[in-house]
DOKOLDREN-856371 format. One record per residue (C-alpha): residue number from 1; residue in one letter; x, y, z. Coordinates in Angstrom, 3 decimals. Layout:
<nodes>
NUM:a:X:Y:Z $
...
</nodes>
This chain:
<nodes>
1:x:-2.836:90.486:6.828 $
2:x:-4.508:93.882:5.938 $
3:x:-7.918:92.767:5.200 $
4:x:-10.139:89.717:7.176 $
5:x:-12.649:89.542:4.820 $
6:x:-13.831:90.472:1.655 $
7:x:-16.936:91.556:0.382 $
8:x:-18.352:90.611:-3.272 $
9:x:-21.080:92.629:-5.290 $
10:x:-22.971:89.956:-7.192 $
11:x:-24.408:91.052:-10.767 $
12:x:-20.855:92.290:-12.721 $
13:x:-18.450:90.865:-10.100 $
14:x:-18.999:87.273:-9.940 $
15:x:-21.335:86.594:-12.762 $
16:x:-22.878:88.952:-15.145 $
17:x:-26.541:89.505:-15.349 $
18:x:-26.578:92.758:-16.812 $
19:x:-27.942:92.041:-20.535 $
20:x:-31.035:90.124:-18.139 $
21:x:-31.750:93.065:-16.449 $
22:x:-31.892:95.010:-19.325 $
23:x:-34.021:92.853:-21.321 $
24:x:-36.697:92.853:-18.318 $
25:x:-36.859:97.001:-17.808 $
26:x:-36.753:96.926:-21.672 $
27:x:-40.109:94.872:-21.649 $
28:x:-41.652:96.756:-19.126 $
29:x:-40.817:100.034:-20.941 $
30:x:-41.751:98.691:-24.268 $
31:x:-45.344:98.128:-22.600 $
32:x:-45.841:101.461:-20.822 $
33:x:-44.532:103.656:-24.049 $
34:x:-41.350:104.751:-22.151 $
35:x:-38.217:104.775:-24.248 $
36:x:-34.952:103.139:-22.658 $
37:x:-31.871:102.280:-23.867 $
38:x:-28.747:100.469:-23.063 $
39:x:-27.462:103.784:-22.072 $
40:x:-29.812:104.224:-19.372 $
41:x:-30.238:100.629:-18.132 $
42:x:-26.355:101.394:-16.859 $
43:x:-27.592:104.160:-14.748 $
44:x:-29.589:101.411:-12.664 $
45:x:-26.610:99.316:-11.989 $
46:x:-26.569:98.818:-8.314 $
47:x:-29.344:100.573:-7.886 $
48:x:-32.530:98.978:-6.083 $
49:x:-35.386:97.912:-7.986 $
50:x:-37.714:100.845:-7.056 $
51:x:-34.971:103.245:-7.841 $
52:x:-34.298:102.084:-11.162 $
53:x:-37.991:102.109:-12.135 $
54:x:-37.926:105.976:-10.873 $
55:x:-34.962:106.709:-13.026 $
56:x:-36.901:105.022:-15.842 $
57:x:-40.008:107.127:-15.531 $
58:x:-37.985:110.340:-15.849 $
59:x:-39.028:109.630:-19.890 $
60:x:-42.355:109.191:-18.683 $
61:x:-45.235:111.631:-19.745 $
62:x:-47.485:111.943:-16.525 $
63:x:-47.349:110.950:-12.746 $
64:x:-47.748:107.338:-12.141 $
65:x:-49.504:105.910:-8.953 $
66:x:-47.236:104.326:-6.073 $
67:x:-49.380:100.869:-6.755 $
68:x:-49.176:100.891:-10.525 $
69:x:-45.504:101.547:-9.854 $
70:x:-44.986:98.775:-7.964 $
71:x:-47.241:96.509:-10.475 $
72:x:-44.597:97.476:-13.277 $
73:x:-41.399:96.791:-11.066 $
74:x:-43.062:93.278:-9.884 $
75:x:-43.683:92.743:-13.743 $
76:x:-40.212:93.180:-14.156 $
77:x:-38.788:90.922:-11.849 $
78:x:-40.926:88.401:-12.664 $
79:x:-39.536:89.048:-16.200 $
80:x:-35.921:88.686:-14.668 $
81:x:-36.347:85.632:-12.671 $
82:x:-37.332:83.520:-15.696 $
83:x:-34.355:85.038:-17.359 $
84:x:-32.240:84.140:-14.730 $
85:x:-33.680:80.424:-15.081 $
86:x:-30.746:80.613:-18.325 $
87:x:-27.926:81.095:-15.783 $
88:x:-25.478:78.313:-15.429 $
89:x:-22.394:77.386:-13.448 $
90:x:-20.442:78.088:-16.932 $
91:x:-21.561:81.770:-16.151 $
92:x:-18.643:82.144:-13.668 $
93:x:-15.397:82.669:-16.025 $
94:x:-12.222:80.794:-14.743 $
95:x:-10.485:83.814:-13.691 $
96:x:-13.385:84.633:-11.164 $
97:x:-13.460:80.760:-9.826 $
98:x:-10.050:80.176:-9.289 $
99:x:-9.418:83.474:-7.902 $
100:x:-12.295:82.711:-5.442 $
101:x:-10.939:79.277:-4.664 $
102:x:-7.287:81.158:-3.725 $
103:x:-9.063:83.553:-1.414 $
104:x:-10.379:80.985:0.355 $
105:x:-7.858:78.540:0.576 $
106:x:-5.918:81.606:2.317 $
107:x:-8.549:82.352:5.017 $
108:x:-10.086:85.196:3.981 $
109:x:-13.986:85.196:5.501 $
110:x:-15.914:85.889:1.991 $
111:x:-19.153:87.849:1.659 $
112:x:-21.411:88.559:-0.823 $
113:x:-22.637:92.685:-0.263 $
114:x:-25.691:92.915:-2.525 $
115:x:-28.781:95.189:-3.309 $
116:x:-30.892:92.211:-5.430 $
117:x:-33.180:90.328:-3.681 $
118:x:-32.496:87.604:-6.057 $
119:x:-29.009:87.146:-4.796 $
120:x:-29.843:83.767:-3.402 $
121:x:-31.218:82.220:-6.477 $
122:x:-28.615:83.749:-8.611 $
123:x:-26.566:81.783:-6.536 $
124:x:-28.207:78.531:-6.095 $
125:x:-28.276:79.319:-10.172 $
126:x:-24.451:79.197:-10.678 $
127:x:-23.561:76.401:-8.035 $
128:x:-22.166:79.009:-5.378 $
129:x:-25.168:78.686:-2.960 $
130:x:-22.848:77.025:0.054 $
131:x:-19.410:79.156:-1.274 $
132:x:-19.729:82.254:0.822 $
133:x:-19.681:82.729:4.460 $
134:x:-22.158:85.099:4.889 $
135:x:-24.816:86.898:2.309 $
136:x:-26.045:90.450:2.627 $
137:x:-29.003:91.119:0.423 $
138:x:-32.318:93.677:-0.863 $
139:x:-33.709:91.127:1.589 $
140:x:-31.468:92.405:4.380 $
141:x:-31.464:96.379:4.059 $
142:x:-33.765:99.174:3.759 $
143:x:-31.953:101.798:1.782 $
144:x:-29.713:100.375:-1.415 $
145:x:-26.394:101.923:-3.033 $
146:x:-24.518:104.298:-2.637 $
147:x:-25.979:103.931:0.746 $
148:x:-23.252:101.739:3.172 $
149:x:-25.925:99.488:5.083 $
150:x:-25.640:96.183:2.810 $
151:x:-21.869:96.192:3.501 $
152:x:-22.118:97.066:6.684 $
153:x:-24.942:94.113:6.985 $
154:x:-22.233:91.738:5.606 $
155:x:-19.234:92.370:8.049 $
156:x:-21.728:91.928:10.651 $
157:x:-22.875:89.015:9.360 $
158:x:-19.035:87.957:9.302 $
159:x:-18.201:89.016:12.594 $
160:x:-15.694:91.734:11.229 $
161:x:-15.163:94.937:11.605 $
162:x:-15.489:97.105:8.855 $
163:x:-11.756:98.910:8.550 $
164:x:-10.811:94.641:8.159 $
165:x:-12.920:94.284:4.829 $
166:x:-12.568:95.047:1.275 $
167:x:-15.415:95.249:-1.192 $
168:x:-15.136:94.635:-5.072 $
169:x:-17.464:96.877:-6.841 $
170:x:-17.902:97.746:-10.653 $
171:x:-20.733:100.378:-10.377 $
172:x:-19.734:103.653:-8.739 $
173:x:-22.809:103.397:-6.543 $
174:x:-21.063:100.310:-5.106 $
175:x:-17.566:102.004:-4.651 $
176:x:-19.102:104.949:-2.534 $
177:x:-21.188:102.828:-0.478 $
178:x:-17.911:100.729:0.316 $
179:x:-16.318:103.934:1.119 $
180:x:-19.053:105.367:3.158 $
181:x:-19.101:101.792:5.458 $
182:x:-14.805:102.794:6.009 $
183:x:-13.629:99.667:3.633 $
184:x:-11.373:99.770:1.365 $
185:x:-12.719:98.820:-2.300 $
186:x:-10.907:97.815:-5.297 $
187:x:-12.519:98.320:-8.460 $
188:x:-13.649:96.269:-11.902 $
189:x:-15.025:97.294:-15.174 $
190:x:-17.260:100.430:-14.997 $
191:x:-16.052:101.077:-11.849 $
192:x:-12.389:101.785:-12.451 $
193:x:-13.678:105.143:-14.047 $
194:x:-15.461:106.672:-11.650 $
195:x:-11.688:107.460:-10.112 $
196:x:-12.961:106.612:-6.847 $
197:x:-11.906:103.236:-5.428 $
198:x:-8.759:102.109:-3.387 $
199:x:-7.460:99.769:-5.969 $
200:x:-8.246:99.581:-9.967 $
201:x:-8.346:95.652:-10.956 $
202:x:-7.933:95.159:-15.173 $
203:x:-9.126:91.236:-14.423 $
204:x:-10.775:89.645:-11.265 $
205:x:-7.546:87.725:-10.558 $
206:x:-5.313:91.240:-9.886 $
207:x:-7.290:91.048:-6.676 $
208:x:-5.086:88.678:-5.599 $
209:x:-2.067:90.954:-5.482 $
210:x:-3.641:93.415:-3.132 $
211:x:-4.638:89.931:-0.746 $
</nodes>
């Protein structure tokens, strides 16, 4: 066996949270006067919370305090958790689940390698709060993607070393920190562009060909 253990993103891997995320910067930048689009809400994909609101002021006409800042990017997750309240178990397509299900039932250690620090309540959310062996989080790490630490977090948290664990990733951010932590990384959605990754997967379950 190749690979020990691999290592999930959350938001576009498992579930999709995406159009929730955009809907909260959207409110935020509705209120300041900043425009944003759907074009720009997919530069913030795995990108941490106070990154994304940096790459949304770049439309912004004057400098902006560090604490009004962080008033605006607290708005906005407060914004996203209630919007995350609409997540259900049904969230998780079939392909994803029993795909999952196979991975485990062949002994793969699972991990999930993200830079929210809602991860756990997306979780609890969709009824995959006990599923994973370990969870690496924005509660666990100080520097987000394409930085390597939250992967590097999770096959610690596993107990593996990191040349035994694959990540699935489907921002580019996500692909290079996987790289820069020495995994391999297979690639969904977005992703598969950036020309980057180890493998290309067209659906979640193509990940079980490489496993």
């Amino acid at each position: 066996m190749k690979y020990t253990a691999i290592i999930f993103d959350l938001d576009g891997v498992i579930c999709h949270t995406d159009k929730y995320h955009y809907q909260a910067w959207k409110a935020v930048a509705d209120e300041i006067g900043i425009y944003f689009d759907e074009t720009i809400n997919n530069r913030l994909r795995g990108v941490s919370r106070m990154e994304s609101f940096e790459i949304i002021l770049e439309r912004y006409n004057g400098t902006m305090p560090e604490d009004e800042k962080v008033k605006w990017a607290t708005k906005k997750n407060d914004f996203y958790k209630e919007l995350l309240k609409n997540l259900r178990p049904a969230d998780v397509s079939p392909d994803v689940e029993l795909s999952l299900k196979k991975l485990k039932d062949s002994g793969y250690k699972m991990a999930i390698g993200s830079s929210s620090k809602n991860a756990q309540f997306i979780l609890s959310q969709i009824d995959y709060a006990d599923f994973f062996d370990a969870i690496a989080d924005g509660t666990h790490i100080s520097n987000s993607k394409p930085h390597p630490e939250v992967f590097l977090k999770a096959a610690d948290f596993l107990g593996v070393a990191p040349e035994k664990c694959m990540v699935v990733e489907d921002a580019e951010s996500g692909v290079e920190a996987a790289l820069a932590a020495g995994m391999d990384v297979a690639a969904i959605g977005d992703a598969v562009y950036c020309g980057k990754a180890t493998y290309n997967l067209e659906s979640f379950s193509d990940l079980l060909d490489f496993c």
